[in-house]
TORBA-261600 format. One record per residue: residue in three letters; x, y, z of N, C-alpha, C in turn. Coordinates in pm, whole numbers, padded with zeros to 5 digits, always signed. Layout:
ALAXYZXYZXYZ ...
***
This chain:
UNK+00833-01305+00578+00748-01196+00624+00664-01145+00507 UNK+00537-01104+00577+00436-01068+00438+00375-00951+00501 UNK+00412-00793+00398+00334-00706+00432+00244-00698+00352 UNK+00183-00611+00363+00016-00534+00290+00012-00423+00281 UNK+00059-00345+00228+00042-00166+00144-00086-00132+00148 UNK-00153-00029+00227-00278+00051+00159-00274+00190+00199 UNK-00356+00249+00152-00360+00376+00143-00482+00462+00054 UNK-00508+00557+00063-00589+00639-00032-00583+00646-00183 UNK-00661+00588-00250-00614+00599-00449-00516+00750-00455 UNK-00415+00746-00493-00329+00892-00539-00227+00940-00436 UNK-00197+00857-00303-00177+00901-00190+00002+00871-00193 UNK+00064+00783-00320+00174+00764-00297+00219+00622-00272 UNK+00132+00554-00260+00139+00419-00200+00241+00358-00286 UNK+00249+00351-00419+00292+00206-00544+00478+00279-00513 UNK+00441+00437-00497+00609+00508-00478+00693+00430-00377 UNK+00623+00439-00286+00662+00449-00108+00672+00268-00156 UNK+00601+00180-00188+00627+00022-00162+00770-00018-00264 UNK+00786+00060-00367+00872+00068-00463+01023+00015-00348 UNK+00998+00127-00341+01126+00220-00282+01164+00142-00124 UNK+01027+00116-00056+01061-00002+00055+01105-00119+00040 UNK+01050-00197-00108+01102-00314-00162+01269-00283-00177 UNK+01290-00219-00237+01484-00156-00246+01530-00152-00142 UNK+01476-00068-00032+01547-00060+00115+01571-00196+00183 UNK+01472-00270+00177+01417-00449+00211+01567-00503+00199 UNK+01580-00502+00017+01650-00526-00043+01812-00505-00032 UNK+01803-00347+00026+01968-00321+00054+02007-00397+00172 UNK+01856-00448+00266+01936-00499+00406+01942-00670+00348 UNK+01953-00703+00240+01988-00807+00237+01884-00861+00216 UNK+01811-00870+00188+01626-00953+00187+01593-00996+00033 UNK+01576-01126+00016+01525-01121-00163+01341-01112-00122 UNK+01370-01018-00229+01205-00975-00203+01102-00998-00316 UNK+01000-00968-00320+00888-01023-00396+00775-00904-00375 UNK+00774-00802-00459+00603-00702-00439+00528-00795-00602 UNK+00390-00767-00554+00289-00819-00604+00208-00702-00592 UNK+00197-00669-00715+00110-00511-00762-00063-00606-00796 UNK-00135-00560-00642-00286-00564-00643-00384-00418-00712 UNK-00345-00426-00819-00432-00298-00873-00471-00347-01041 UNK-00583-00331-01056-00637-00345-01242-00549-00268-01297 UNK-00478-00165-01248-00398-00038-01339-00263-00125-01407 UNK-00213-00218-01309-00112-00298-01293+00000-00193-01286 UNK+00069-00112-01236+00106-00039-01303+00255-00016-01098 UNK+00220-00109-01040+00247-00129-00887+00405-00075-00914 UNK+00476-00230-00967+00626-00213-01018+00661-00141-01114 UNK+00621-00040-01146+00648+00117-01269+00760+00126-01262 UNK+00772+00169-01156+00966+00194-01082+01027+00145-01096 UNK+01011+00023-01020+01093-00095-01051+01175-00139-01187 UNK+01006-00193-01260+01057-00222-01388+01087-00151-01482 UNK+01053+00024-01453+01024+00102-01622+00930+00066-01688 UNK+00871-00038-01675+00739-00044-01758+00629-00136-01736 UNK+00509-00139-01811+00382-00210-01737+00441-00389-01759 UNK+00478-00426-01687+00505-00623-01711+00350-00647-01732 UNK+00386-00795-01786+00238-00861-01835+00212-00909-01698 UNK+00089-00922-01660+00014-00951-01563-00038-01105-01510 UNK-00058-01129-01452-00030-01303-01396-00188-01347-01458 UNK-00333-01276-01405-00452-01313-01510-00434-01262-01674 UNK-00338-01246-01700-00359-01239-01838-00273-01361-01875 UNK-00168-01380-01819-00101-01473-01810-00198-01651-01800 UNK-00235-01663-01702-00373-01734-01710-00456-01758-01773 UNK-00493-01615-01850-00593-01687-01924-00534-01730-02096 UNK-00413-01700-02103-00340-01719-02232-00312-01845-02225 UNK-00298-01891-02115-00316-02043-02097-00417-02176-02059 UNK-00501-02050-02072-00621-02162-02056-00648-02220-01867 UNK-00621-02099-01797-00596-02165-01695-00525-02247-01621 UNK-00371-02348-01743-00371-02452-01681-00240-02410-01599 UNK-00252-02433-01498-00128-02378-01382-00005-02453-01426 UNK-00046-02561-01475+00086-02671-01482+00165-02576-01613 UNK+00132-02541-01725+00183-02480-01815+00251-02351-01809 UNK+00243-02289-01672+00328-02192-01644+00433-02169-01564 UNK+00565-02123-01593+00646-02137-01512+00707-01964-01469 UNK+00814-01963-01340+00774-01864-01295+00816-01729-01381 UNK+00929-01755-01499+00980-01683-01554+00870-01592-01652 UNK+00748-01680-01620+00657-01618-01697+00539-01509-01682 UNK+00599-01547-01497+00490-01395-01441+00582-01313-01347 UNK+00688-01394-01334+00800-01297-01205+00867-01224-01276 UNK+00916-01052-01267+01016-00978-01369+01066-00941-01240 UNK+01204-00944-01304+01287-00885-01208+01328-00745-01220 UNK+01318-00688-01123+01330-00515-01094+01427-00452-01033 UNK+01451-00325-01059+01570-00254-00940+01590-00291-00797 UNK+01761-00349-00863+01803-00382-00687+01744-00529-00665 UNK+01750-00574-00752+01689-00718-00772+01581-00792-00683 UNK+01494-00652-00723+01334-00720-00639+01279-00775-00754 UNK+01198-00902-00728+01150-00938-00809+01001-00886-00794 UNK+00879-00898-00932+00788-00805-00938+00692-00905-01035 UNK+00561-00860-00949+00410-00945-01043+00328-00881-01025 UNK+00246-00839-01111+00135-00752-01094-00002-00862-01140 UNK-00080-00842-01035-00177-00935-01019-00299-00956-01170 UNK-00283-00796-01173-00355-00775-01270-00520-00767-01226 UNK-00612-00764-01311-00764-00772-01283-00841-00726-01381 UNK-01015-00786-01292-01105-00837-01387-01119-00696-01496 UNK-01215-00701-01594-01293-00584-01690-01304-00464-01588 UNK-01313-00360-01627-01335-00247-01559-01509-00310-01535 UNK-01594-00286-01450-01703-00291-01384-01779-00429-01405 UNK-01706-00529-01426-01682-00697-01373-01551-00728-01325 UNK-01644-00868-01265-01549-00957-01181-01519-00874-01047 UNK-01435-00987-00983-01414-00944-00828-01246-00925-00832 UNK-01189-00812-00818-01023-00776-00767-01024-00873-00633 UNK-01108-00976-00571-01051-01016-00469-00992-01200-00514 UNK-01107-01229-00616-01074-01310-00719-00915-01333-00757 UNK-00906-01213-00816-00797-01196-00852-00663-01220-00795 UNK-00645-01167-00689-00565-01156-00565-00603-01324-00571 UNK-00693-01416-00509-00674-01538-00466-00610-01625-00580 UNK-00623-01589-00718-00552-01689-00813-00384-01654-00850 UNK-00371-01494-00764-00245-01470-00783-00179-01577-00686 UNK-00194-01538-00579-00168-01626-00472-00160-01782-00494 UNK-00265-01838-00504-00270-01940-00572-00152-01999-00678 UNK-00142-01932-00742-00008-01973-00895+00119-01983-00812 UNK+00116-01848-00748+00252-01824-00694+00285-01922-00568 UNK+00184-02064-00514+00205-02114-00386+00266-02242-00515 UNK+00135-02237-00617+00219-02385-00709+00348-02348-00753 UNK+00362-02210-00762+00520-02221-00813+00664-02239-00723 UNK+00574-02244-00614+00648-02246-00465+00712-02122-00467 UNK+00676-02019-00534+00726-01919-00522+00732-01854-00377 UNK+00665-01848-00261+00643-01771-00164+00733-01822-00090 UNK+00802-01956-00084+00891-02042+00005+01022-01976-00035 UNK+01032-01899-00157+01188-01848-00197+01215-01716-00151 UNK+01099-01623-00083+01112-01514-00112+01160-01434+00099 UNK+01227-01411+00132+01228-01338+00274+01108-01216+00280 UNK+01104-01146+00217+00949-01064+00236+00915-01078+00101 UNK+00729-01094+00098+00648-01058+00014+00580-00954+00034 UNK+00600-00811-00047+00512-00699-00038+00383-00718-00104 UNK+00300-00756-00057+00139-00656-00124+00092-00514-00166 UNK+00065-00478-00275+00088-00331-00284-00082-00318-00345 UNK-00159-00263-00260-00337-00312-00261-00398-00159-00292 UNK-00503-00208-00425-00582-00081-00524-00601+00041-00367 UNK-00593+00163-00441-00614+00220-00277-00739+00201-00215 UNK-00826+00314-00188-00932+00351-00113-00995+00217-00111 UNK-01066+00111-00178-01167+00038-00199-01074-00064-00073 UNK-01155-00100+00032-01135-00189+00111-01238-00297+00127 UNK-01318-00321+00025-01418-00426+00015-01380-00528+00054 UNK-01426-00657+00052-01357-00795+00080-01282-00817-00009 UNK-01323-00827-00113-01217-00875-00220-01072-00769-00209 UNK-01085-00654-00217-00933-00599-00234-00872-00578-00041 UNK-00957-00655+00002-00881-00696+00194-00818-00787+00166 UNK-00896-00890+00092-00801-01044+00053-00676-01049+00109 UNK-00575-00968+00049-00396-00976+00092-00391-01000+00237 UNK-00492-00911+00303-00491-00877+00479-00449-01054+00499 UNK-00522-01185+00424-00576-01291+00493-00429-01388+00492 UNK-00313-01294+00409-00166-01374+00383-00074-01267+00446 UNK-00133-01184+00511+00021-01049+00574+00008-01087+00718 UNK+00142-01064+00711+00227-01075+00887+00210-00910+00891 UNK+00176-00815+00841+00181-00666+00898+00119-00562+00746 UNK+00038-00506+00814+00031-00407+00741+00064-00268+00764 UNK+00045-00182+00645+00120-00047+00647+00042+00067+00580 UNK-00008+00159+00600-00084+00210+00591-00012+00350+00521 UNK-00026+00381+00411+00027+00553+00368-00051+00640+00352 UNK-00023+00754+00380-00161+00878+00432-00079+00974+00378 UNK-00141+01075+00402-00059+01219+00428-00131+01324+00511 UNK-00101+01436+00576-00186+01518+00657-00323+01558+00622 UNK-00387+01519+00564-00514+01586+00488-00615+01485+00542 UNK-00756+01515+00539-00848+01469+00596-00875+01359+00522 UNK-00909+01371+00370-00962+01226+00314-00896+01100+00344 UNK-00702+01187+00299-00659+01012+00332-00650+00995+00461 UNK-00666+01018+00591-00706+00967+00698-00808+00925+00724 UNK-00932+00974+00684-01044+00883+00697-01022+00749+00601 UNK-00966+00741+00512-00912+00599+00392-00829+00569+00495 UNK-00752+00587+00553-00669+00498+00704-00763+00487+00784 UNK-00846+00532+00845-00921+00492+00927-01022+00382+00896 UNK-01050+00343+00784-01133+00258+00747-01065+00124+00710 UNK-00960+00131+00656-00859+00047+00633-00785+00042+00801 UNK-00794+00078+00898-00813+00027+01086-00894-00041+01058 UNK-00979+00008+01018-01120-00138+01055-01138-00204+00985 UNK-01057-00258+00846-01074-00413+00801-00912-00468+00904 UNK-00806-00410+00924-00713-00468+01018-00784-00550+01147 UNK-00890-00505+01178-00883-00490+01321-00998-00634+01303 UNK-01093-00608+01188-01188-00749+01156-01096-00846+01091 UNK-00987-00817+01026-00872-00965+00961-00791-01017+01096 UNK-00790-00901+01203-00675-00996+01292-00783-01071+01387 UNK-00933-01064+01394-01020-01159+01446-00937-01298+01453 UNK-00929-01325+01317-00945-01473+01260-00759-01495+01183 UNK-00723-01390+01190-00540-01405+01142-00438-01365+01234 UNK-00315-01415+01211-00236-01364+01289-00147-01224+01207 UNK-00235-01134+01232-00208-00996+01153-00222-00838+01226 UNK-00101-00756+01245-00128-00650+01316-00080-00485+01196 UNK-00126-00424+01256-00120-00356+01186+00084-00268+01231 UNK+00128-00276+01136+00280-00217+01187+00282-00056+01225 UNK+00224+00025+01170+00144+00128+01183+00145+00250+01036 UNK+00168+00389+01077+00160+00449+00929+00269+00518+00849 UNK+00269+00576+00760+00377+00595+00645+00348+00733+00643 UNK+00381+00869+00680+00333+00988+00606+00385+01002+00457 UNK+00319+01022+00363+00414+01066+00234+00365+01188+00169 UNK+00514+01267+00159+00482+01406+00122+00426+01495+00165 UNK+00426+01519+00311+00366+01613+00390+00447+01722+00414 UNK+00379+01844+00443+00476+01934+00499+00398+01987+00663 UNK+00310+01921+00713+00301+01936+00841+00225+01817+00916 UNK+00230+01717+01007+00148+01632+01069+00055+01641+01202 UNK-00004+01780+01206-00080+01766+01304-00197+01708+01293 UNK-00251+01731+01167-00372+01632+01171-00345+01433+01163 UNK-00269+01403+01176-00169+01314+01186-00193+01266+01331 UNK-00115+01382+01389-00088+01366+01509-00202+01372+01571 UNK-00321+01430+01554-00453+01425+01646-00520+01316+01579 UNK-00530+01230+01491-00557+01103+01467-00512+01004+01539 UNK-00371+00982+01547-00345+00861+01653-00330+00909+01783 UNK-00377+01014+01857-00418+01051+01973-00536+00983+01973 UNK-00604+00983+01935-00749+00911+01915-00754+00754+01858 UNK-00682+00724+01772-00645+00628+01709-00504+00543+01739 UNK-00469+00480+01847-00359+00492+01873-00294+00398+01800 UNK-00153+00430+01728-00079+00322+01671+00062+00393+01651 UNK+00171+00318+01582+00292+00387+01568+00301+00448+01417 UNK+00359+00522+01418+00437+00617+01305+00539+00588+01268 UNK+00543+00481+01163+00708+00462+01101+00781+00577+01051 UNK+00700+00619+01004+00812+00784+00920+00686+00869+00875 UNK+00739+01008+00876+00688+01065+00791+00784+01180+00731 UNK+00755+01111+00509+00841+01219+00434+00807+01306+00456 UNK+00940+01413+00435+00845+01574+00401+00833+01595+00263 UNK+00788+01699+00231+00699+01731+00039+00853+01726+00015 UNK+00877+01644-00075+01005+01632-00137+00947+01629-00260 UNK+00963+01724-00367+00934+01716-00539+00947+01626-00587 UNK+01084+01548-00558+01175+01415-00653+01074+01354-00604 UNK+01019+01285-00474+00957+01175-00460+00760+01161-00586 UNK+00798+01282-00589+00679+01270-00697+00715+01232-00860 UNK+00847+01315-00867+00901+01289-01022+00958+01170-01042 UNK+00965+01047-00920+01055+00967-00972+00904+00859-01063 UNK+00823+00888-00975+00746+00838-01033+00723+00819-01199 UNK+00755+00943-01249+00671+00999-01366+00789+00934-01413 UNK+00898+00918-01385+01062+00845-01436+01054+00752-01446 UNK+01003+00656-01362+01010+00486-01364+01055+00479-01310 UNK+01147+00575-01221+01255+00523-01140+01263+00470-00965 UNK+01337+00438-00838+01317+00473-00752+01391+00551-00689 UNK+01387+00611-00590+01484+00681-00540+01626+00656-00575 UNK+01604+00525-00478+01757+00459-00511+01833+00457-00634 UNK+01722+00443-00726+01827+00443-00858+01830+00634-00928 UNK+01774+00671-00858+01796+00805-00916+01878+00843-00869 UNK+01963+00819-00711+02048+00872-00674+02217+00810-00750 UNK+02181+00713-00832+02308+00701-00896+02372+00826-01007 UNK+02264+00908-01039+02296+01025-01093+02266+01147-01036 UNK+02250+01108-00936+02180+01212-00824+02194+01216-00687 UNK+02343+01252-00634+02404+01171-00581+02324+01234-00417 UNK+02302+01402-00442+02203+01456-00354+02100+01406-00299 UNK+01990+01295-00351+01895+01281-00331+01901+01133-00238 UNK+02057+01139-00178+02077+00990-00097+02000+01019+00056 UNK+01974+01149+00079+01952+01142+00212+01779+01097+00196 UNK+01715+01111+00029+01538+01041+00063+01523+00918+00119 UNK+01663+00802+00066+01658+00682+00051+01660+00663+00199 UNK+01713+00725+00265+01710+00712+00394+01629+00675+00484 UNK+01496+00802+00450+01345+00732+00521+01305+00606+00517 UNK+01344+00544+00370+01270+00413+00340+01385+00339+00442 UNK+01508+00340+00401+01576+00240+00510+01565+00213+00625 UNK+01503+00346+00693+01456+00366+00817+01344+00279+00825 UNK+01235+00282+00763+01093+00200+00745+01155+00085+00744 UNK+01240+00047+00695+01271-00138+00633+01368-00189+00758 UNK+01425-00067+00842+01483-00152+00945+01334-00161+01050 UNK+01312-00099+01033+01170-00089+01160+01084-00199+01147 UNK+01079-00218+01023+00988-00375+00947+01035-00493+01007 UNK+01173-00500+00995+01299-00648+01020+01326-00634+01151 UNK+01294-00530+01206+01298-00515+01338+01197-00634+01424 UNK+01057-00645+01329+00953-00793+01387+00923-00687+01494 UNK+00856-00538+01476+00746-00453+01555+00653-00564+01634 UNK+00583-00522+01732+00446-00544+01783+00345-00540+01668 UNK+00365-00429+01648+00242-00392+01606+00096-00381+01714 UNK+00023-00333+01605-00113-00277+01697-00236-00367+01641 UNK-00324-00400+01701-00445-00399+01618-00550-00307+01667 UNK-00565-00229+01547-00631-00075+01595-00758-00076+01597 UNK-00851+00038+01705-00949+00058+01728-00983+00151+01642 UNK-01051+00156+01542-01106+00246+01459-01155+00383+01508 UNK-01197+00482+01467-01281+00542+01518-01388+00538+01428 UNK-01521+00601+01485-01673+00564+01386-01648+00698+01334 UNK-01727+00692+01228-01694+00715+01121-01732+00925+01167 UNK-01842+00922+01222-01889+01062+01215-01821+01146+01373 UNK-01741+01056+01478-01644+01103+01518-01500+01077+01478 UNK-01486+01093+01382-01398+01102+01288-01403+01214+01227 UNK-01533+01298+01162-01568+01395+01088-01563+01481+01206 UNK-01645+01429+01326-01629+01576+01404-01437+01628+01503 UNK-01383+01508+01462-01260+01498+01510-01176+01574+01420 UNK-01180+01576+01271-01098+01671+01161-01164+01740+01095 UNK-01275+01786+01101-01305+01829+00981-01412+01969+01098 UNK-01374+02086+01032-01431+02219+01067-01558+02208+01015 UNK-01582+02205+00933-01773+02175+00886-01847+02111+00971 UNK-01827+02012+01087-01864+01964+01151-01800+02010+01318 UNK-01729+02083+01303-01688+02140+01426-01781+02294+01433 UNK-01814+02312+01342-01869+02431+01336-01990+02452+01247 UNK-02079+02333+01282-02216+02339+01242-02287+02415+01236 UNK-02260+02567+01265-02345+02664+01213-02284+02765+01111 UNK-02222+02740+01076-02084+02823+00940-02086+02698+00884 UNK-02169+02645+00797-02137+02543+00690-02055+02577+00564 UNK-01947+02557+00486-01892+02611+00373-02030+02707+00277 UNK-02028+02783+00195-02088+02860+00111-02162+02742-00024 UNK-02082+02690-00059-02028+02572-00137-02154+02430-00097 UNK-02185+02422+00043-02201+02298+00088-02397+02293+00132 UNK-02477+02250+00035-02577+02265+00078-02645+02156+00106 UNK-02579+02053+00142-02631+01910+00196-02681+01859+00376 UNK-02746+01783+00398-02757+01781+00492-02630+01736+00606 UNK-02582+01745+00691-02470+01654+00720-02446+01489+00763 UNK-02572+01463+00773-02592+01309+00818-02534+01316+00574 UNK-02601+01363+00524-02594+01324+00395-02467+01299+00335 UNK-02383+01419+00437-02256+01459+00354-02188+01278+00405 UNK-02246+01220+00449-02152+01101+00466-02164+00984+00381 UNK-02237+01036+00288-02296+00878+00152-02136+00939+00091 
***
């Protein structure tokens, strides 16, 4: 099984895939995340620290695939997920979709993908260009992390509509969404009224799930000294049976983009009280 992680840049995503790879993992699954971000920074948790990256790896070798073996881009992580961060091009060269295809690539010569029961994709947030969709063109399901707030739902809503153009031509549905760190989901909830799909979980604002971050750690392993914090691990287990469960899934109808704005957003519900703040036109406010 092959998922695909996305979500809004800052939204929680690299936490939440962490911590699903572990849950994967407790039900028995040898797993495999592949951190799609230039930051590389996917398996933090996991590993405690930035691993060397599979294009750097590459190019220390001159390209030649035959000269690498897997011990040299796979690290193994908490709860014995194993972990590769794709890595990527110069900050403002090259293509992140590039990237993604030579990860892929190494990891089919290493026959790595034939060893693994799930491969997580864990994909740069907001930017859903072609190149960082790429993963969409190798996932059996994707997963979408949001939280109640307007931006990252419109970043889910747009990321609906590369799902909905990859399952054209793949056999790919979307599994549905992740809340993380919310403390209320109605705007949530009036999205997939409109947007219809399922709701694997949604956390509530739990502090730790932010600090484990800044720790390296994941849940799971924080609760070995923390013996309180067993009921977070929970959500994710919940998500990872729902995964192995082999969902439907959806392939979702987007909504366009400016009933979307007039669907959440009061500035546009109330076009004659524009914010104080806001002196743009509103066709503008959408560049």
């Amino acid at each position: 099984m092959r998922l695909a992680v996305y979500g809004k840049g800052g939204i929680g995503k690299s936490t939440t895939s962490c911590n699903i790879s572990v849950a994967l993992a407790r039900r028995g699954k040898k797993v495999l995340q592949i951190g799609c971000d230039p930051k590389h920074d996917s398996t933090f948790t996991l590993t405690g620290y930035l691993i060397p990256t599979i294009i750097d790896t590459l190019q220390e070798k001159d390209f030649h695939y035959e000269d690498i073996w897997p011990e040299d881009v796979i690290y193994k992580g908490y709860g014995g997920v194993d972990c590769v961060e794709a890595g990527g091009p110069p900050a403002g060269a090259g293509c992140g979709g590039y990237v993604v295809g030579e990860t892929v690539k190494l990891l089919k010569e290493l026959n790595a993908f034939d060893e693994y029961d799930v491969i997580l994709f864990d994909v740069l947030g907001d930017v859903v260009c072609g190149g960082f969709a790429a993963p969409l063109n190798y996932a059996d399901y994707a997963l979408i992390v949001t939280d109640n707030g307007f931006d990252a739902l419109f970043a889910a809503n747009r990321i609906a509509a590369s799902v909905r153009e990859k399952a054209r031509t793949h056999p790919l549905r979307l599994a549905g969404l992740i809340g993380n760190r919310t403390s209320k989901r109605d705007l949530i909830d009036k999205y997939i009224d409109t947007v219809p799909m399922p709701v694997l979980e949604v956390l509530p604002l739990i502090e730790d799930i932010r600090v484990s971050r800044v720790k390296g750690k994941t849940l799971f392993e924080m609760t070995e000294t923390e013996a309180a914090l067993s009921y977070v691990c929970d959500y994710y287990l919940n998500i990872a049976d729902q995964i192995l469960a082999l969902p439907e899934g959806v392939v979702p109808k987007d909504a366009a983009d400016r009933d979307l704005f007039a669907l959440l957003s009061d500035f546009y519900l109330n076009p004659q009280q524009p914010p104080a703040t806001v002196d743009a036109e509103p066709d503008l406010m959408m560049v």
